[in-house]
ROTI-125216 format. One record per atom (N, C-alpha, C, O, CB): residue number from 1; residue in one letter; x, y, z negated. Coordinates in steps of 0.02 Angstrom, whole numbers. Glycine has a CB too. Layout:
! ROTI-125216
+-----+--------+--------+--------+--------+
| num | residu |     c1 |     c2 |     c3 |
+-----+--------+--------+--------+--------+
| NUM |      A |      X |      Y |      Z |
...
+-----+--------+--------+--------+--------+
! end
This chain:
! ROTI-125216
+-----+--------+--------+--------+--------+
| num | residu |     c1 |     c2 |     c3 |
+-----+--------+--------+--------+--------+
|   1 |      X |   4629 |   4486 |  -2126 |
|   1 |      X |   4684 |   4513 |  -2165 |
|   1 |      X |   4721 |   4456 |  -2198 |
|   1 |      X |   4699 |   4408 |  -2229 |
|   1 |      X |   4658 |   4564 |  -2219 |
|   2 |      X |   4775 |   4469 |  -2185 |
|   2 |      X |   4831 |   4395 |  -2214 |
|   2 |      X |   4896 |   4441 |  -2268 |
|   2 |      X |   4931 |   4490 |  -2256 |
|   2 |      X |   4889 |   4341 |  -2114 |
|   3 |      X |   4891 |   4402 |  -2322 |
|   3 |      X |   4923 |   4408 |  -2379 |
|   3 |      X |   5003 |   4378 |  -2382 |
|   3 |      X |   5009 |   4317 |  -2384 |
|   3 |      X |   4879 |   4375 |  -2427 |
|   4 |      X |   5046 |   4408 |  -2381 |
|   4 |      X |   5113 |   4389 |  -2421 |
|   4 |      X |   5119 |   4379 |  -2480 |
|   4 |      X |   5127 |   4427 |  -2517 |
|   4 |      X |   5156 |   4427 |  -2418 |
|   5 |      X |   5117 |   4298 |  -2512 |
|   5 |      X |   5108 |   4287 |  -2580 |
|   5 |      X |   5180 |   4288 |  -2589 |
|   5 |      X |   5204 |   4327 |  -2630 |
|   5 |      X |   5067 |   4221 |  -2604 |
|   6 |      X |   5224 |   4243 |  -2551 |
|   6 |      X |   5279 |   4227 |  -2568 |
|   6 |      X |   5347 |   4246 |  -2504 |
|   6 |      X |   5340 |   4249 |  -2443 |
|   6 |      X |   5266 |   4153 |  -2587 |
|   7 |      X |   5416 |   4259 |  -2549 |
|   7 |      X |   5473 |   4287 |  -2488 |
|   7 |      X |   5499 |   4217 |  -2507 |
|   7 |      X |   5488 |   4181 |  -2556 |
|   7 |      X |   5534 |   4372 |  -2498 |
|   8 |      X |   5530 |   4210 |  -2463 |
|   8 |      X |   5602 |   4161 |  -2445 |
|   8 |      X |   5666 |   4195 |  -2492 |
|   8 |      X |   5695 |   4246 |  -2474 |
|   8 |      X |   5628 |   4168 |  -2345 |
|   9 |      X |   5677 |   4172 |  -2529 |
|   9 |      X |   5747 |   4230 |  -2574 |
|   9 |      X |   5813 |   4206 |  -2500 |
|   9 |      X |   5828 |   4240 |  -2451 |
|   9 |      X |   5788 |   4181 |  -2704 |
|  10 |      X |   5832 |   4158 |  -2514 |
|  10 |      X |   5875 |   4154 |  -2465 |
|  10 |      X |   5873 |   4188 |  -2410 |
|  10 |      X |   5923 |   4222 |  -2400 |
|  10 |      X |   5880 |   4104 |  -2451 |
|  11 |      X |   5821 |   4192 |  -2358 |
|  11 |      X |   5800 |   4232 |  -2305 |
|  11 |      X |   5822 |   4298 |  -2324 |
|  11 |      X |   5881 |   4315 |  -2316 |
|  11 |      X |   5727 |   4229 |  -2292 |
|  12 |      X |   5761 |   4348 |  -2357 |
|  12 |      X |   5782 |   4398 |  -2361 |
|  12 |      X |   5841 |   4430 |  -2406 |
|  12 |      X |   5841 |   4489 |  -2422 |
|  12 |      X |   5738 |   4418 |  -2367 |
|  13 |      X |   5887 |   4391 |  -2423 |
|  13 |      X |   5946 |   4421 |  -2458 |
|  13 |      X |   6000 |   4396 |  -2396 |
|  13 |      X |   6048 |   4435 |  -2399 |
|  13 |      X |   5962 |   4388 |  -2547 |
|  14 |      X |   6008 |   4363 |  -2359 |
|  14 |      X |   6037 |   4356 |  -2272 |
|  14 |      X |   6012 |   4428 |  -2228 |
|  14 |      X |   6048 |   4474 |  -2208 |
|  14 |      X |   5990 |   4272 |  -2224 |
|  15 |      X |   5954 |   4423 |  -2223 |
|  15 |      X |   5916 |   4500 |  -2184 |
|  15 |      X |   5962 |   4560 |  -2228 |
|  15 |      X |   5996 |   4593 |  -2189 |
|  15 |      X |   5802 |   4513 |  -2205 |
|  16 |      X |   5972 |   4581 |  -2300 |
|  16 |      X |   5976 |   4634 |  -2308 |
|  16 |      X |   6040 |   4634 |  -2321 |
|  16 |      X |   6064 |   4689 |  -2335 |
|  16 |      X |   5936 |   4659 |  -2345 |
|  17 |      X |   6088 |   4573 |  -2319 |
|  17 |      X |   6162 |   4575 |  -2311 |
|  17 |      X |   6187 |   4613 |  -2242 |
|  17 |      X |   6231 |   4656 |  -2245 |
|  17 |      X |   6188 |   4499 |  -2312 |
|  18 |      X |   6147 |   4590 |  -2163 |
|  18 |      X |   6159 |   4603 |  -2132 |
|  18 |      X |   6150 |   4669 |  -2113 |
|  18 |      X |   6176 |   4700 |  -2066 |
|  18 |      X |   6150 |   4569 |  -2115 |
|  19 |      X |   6104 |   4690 |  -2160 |
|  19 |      X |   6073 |   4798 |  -2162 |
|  19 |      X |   6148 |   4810 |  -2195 |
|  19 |      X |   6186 |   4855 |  -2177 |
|  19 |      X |   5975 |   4839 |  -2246 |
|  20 |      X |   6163 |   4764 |  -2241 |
|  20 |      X |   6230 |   4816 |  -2294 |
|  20 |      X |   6282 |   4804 |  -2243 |
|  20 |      X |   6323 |   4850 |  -2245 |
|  20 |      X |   6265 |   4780 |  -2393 |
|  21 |      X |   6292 |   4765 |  -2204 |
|  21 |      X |   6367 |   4770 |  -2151 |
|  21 |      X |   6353 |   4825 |  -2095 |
|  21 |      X |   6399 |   4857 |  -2070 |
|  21 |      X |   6386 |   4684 |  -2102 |
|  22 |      X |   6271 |   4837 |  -2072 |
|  22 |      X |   6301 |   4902 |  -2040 |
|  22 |      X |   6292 |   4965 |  -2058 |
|  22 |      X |   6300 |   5014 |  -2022 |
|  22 |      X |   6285 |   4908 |  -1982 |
|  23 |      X |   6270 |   4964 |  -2132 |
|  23 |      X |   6257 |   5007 |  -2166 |
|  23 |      X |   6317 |   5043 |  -2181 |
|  23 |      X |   6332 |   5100 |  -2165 |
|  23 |      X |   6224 |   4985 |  -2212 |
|  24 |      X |   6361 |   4982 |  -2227 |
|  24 |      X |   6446 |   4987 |  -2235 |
|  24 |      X |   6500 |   5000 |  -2179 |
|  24 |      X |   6557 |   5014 |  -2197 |
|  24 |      X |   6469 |   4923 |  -2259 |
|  25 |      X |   6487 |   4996 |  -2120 |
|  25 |      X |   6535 |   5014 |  -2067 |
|  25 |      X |   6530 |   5077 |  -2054 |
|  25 |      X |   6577 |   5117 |  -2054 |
|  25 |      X |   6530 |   4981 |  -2007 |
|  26 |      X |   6454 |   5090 |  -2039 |
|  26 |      X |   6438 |   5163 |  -2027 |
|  26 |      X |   6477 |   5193 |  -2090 |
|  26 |      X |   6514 |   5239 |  -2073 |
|  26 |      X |   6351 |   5182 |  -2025 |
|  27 |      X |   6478 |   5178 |  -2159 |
|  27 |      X |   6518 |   5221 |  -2212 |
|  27 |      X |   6596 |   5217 |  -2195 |
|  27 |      X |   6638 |   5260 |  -2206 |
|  27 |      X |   6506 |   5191 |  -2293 |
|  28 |      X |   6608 |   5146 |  -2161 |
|  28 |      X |   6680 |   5143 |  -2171 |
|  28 |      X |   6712 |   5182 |  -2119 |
|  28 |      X |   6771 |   5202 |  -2123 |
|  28 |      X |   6705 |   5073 |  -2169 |
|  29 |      X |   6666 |   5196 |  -2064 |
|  29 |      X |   6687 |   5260 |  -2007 |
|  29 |      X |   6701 |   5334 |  -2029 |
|  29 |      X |   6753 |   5368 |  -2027 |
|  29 |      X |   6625 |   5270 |  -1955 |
|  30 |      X |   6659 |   5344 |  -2044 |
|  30 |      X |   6647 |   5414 |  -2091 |
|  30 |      X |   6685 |   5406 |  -2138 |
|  30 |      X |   6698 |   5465 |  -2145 |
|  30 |      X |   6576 |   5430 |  -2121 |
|  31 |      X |   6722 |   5374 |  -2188 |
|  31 |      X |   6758 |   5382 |  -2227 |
|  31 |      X |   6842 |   5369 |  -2191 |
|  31 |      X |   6890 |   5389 |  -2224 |
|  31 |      X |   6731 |   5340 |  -2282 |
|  32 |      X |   6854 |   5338 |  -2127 |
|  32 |      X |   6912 |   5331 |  -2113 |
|  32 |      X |   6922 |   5411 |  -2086 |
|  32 |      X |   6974 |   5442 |  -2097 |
|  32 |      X |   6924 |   5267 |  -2066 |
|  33 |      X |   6865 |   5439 |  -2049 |
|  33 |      X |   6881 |   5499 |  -2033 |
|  33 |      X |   6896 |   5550 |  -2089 |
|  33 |      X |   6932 |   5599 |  -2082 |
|  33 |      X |   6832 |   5519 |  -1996 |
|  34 |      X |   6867 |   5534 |  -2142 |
|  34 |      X |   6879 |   5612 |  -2203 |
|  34 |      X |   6946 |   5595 |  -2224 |
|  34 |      X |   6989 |   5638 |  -2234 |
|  34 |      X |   6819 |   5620 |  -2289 |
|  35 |      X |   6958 |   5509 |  -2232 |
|  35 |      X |   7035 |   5511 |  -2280 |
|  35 |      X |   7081 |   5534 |  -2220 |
|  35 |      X |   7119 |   5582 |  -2221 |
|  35 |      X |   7067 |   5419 |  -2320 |
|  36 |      X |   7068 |   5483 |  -2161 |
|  36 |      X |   7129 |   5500 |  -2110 |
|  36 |      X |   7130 |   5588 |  -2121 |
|  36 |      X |   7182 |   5620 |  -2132 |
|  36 |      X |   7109 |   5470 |  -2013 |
|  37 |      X |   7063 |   5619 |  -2115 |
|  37 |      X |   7092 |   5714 |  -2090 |
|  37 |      X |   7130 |   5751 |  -2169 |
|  37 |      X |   7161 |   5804 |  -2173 |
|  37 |      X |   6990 |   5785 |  -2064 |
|  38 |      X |   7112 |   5693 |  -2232 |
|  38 |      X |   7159 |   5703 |  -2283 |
|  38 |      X |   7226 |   5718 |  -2291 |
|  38 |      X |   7260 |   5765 |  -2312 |
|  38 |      X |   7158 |   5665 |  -2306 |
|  39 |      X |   7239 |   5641 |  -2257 |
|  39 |      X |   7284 |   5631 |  -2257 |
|  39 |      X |   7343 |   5656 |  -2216 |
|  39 |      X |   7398 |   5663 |  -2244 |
|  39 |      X |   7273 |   5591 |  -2259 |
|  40 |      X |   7334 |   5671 |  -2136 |
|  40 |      X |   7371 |   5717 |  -2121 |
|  40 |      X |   7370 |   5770 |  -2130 |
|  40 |      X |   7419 |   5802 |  -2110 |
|  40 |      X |   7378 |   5719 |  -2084 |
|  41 |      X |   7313 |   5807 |  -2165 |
|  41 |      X |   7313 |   5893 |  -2184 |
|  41 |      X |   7393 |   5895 |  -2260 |
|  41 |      X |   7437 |   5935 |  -2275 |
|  41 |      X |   7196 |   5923 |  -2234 |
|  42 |      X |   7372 |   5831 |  -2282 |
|  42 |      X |   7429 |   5840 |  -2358 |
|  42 |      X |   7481 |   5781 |  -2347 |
|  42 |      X |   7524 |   5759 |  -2386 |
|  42 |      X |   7383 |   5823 |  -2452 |
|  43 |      X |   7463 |   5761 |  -2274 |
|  43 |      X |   7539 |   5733 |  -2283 |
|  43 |      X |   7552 |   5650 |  -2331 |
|  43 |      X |   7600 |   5615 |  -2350 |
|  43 |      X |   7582 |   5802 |  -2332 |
|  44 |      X |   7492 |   5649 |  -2333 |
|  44 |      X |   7491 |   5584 |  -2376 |
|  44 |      X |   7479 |   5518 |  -2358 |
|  44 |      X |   7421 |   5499 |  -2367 |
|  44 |      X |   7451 |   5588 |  -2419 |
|  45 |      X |   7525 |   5472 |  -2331 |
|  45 |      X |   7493 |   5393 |  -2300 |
|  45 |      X |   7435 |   5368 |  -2313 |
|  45 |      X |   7389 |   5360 |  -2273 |
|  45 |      X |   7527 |   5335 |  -2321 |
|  46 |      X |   7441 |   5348 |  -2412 |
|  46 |      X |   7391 |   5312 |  -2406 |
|  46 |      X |   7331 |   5323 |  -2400 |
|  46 |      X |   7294 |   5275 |  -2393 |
|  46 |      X |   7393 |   5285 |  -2437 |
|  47 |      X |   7301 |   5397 |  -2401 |
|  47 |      X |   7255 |   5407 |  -2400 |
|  47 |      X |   7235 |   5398 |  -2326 |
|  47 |      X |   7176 |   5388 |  -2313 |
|  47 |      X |   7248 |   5457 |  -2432 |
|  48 |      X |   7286 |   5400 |  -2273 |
|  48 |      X |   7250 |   5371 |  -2205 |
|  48 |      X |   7254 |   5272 |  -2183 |
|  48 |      X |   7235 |   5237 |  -2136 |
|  48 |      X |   7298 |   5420 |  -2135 |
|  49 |      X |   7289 |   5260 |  -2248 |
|  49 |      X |   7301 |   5165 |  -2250 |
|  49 |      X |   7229 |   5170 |  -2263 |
|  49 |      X |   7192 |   5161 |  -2215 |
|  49 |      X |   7361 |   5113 |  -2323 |
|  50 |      X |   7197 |   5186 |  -2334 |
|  50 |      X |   7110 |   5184 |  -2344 |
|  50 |      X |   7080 |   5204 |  -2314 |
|  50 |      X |   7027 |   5173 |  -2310 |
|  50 |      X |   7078 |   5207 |  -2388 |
|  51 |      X |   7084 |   5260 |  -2274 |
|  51 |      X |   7054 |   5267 |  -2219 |
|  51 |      X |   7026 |   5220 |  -2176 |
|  51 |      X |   6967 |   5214 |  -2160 |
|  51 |      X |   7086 |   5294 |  -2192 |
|  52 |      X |   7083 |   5181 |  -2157 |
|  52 |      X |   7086 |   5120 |  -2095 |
|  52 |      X |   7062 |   5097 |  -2124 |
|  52 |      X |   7005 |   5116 |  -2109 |
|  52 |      X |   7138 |   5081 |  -2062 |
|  53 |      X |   7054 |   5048 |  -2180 |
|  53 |      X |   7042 |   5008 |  -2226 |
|  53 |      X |   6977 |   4986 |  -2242 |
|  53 |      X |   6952 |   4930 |  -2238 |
|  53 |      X |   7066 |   5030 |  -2271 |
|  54 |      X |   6954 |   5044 |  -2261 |
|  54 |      X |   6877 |   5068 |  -2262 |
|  54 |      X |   6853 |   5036 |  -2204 |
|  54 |      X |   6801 |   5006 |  -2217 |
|  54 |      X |   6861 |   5150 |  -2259 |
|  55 |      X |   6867 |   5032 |  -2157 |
|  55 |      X |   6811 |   5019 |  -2095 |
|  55 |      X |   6789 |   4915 |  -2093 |
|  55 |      X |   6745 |   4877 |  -2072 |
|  55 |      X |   6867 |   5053 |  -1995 |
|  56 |      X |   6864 |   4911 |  -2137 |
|  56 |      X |   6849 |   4841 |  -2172 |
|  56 |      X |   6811 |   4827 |  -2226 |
|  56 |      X |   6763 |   4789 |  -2228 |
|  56 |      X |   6899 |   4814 |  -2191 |
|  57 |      X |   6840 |   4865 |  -2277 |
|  57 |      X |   6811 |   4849 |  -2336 |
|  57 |      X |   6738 |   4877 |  -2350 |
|  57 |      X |   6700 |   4850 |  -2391 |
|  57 |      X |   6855 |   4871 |  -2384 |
|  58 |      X |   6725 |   4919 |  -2323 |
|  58 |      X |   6646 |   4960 |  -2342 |
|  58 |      X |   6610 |   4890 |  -2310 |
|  58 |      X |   6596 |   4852 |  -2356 |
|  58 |      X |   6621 |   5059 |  -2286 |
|  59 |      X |   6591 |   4862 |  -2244 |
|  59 |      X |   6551 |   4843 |  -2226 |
|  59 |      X |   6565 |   4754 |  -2262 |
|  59 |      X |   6530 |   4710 |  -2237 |
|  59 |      X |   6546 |   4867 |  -2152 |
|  60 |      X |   6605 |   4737 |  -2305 |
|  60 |      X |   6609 |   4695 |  -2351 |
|  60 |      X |   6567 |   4699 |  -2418 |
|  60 |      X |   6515 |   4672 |  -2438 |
|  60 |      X |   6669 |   4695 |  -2361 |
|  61 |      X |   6608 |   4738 |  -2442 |
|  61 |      X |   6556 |   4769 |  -2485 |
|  61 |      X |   6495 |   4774 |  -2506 |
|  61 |      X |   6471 |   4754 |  -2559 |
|  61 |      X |   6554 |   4801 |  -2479 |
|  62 |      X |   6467 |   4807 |  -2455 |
|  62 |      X |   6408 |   4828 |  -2432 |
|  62 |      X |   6363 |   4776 |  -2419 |
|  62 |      X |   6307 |   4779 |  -2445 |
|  62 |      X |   6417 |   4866 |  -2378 |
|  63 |      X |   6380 |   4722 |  -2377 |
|  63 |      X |   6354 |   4674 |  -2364 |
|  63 |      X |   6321 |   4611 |  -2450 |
|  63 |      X |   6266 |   4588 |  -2467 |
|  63 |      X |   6416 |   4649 |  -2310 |
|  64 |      X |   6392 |   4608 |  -2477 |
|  64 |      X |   6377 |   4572 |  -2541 |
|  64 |      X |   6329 |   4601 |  -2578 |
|  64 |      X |   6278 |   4567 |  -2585 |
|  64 |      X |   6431 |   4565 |  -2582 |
|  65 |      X |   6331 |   4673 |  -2614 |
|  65 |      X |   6298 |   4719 |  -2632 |
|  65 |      X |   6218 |   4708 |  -2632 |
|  65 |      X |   6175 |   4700 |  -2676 |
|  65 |      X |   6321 |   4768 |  -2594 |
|  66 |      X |   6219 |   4713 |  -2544 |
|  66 |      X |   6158 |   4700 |  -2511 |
|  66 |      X |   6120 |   4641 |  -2529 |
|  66 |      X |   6061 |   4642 |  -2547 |
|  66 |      X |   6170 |   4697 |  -2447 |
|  67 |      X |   6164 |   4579 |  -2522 |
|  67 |      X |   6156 |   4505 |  -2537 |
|  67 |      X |   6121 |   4482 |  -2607 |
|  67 |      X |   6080 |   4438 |  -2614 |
|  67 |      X |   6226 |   4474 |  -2535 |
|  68 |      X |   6151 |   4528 |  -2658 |
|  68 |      X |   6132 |   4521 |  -2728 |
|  68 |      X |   6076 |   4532 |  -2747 |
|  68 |      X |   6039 |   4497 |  -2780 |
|  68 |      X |   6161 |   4552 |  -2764 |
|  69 |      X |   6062 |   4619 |  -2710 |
|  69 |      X |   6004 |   4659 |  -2716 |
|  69 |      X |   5950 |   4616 |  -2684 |
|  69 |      X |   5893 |   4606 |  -2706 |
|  69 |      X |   6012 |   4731 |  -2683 |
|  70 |      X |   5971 |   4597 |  -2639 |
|  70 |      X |   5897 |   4568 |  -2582 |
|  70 |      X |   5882 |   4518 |  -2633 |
|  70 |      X |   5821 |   4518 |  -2639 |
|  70 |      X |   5913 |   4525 |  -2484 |
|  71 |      X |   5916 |   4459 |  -2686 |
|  71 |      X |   5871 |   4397 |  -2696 |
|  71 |      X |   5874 |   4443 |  -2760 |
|  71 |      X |   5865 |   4401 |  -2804 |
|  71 |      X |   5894 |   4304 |  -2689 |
|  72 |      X |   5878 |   4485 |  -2782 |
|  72 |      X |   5832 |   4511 |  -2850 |
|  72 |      X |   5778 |   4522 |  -2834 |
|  72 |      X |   5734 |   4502 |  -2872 |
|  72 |      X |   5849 |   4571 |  -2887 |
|  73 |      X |   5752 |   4564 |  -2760 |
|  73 |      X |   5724 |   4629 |  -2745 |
|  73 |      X |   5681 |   4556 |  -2729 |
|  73 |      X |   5624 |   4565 |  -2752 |
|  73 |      X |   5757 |   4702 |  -2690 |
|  74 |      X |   5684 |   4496 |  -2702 |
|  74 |      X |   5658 |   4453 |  -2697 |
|  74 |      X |   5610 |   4416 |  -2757 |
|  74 |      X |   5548 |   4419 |  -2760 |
|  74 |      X |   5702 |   4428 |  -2674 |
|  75 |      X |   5648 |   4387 |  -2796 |
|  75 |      X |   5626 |   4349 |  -2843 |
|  75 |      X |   5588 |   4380 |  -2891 |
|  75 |      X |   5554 |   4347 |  -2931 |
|  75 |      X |   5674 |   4319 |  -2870 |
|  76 |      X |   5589 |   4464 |  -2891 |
|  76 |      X |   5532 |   4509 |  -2931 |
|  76 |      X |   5478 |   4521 |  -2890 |
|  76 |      X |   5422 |   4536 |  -2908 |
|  76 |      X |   5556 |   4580 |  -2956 |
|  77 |      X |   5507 |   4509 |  -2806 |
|  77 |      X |   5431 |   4526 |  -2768 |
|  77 |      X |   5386 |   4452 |  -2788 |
|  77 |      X |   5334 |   4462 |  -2819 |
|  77 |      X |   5442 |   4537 |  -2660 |
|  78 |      X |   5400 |   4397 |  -2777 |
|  78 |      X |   5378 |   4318 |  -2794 |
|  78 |      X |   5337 |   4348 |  -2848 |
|  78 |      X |   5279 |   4367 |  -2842 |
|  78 |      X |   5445 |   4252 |  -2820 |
|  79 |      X |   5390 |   4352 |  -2925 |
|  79 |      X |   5351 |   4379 |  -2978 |
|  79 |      X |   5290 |   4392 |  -3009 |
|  79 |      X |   5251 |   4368 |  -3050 |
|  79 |      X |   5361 |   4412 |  -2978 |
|  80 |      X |   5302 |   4457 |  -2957 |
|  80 |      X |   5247 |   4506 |  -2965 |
|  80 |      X |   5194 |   4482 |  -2928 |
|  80 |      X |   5148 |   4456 |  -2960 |
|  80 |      X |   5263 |   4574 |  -2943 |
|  81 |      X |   5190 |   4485 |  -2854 |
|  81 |      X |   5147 |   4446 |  -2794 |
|  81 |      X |   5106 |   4399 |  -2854 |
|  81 |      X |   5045 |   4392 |  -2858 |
|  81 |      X |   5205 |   4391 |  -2723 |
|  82 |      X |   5143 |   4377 |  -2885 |
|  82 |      X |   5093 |   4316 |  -2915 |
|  82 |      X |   5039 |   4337 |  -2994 |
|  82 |      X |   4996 |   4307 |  -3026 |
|  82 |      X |   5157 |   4242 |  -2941 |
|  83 |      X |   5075 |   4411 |  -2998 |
|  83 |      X |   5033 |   4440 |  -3047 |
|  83 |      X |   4962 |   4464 |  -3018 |
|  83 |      X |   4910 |   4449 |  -3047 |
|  83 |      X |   5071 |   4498 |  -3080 |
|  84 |      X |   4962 |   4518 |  -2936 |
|  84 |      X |   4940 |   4564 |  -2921 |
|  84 |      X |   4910 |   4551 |  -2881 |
|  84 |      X |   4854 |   4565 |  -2861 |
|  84 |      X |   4967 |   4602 |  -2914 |
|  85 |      X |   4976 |   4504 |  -2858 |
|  85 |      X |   4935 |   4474 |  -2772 |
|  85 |      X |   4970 |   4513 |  -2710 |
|  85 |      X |   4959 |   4574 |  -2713 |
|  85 |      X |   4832 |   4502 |  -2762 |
|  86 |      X |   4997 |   4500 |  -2672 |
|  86 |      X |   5040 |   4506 |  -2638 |
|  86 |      X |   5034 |   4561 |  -2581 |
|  86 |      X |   4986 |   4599 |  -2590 |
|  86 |      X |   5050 |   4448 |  -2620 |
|  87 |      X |   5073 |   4575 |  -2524 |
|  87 |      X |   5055 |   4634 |  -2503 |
|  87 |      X |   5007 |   4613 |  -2422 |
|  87 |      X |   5018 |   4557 |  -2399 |
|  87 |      X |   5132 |   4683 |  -2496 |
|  88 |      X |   4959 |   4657 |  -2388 |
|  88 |      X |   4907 |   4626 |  -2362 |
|  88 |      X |   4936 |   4668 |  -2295 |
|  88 |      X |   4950 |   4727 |  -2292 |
|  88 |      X |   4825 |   4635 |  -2398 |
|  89 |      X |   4939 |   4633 |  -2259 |
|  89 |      X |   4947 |   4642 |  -2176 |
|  89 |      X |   4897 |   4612 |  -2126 |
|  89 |      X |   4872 |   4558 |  -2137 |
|  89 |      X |   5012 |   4611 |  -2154 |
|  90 |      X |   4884 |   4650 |  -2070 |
|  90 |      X |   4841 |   4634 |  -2010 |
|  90 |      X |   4873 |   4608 |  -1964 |
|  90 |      X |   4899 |   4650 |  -1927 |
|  90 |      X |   4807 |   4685 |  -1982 |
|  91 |      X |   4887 |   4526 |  -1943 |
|  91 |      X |   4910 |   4514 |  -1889 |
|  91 |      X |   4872 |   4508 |  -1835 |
|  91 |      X |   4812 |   4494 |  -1839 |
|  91 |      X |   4940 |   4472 |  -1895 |
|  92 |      X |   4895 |   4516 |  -1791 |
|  92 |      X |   4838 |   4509 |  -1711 |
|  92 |      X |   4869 |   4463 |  -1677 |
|  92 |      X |   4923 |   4480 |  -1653 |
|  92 |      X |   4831 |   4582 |  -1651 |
|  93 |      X |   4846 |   4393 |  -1664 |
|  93 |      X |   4875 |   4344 |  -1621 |
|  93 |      X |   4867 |   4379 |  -1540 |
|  93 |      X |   4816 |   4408 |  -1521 |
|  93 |      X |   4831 |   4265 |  -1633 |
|  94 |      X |   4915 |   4372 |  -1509 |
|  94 |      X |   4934 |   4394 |  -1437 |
|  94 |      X |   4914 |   4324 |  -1372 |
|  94 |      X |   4925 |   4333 |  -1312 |
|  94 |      X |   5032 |   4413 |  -1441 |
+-----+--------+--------+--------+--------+
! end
């Protein structure tokens, strides 16, 4: 049984940036579709400009978001790991 004492902050706040960009596209899809069907039901541009928009900006967003969270979500796992003792996995060399 082999122990994870310690994360890489840099590492995993890169890994969970890259979860928030397709996390955020998938939103920015789904949201270009609700404003765009907004927006032509009332006739209103910008709500289909954000629409489009969204498919940019969500997976931006999302990504930074992600970036922040991961080296918190990091530097409390370090933390703690060093209070408790870290989390225990079975590797099997192949």
């Amino acid at each position: 049984m082999q122990e994870v004492k310690n994360v890489d902050v840099m590492s995993f706040a890169k890994i969970k940036a890259v979860f928030g960009i397709i996390v955020g596209l998938i939103y920015g899809i789904m949201a270009a579709f609700v404003f765009g069907a907004m927006g032509m039901s009332r006739g209103v541009t910008g709500l289909e400009v954000f629409g489009v928009l969204s498919i940019v900006i969500f997976p931006i967003v999302f990504a930074i978001m992600a970036f922040i969270i991961g080296a918190i979500v990091a530097v409390l796992y370090n933390v703690i790991a060093g209070w408790v003792g870290g989390i225990r996995v079975d590797l099997v060399q192949k």
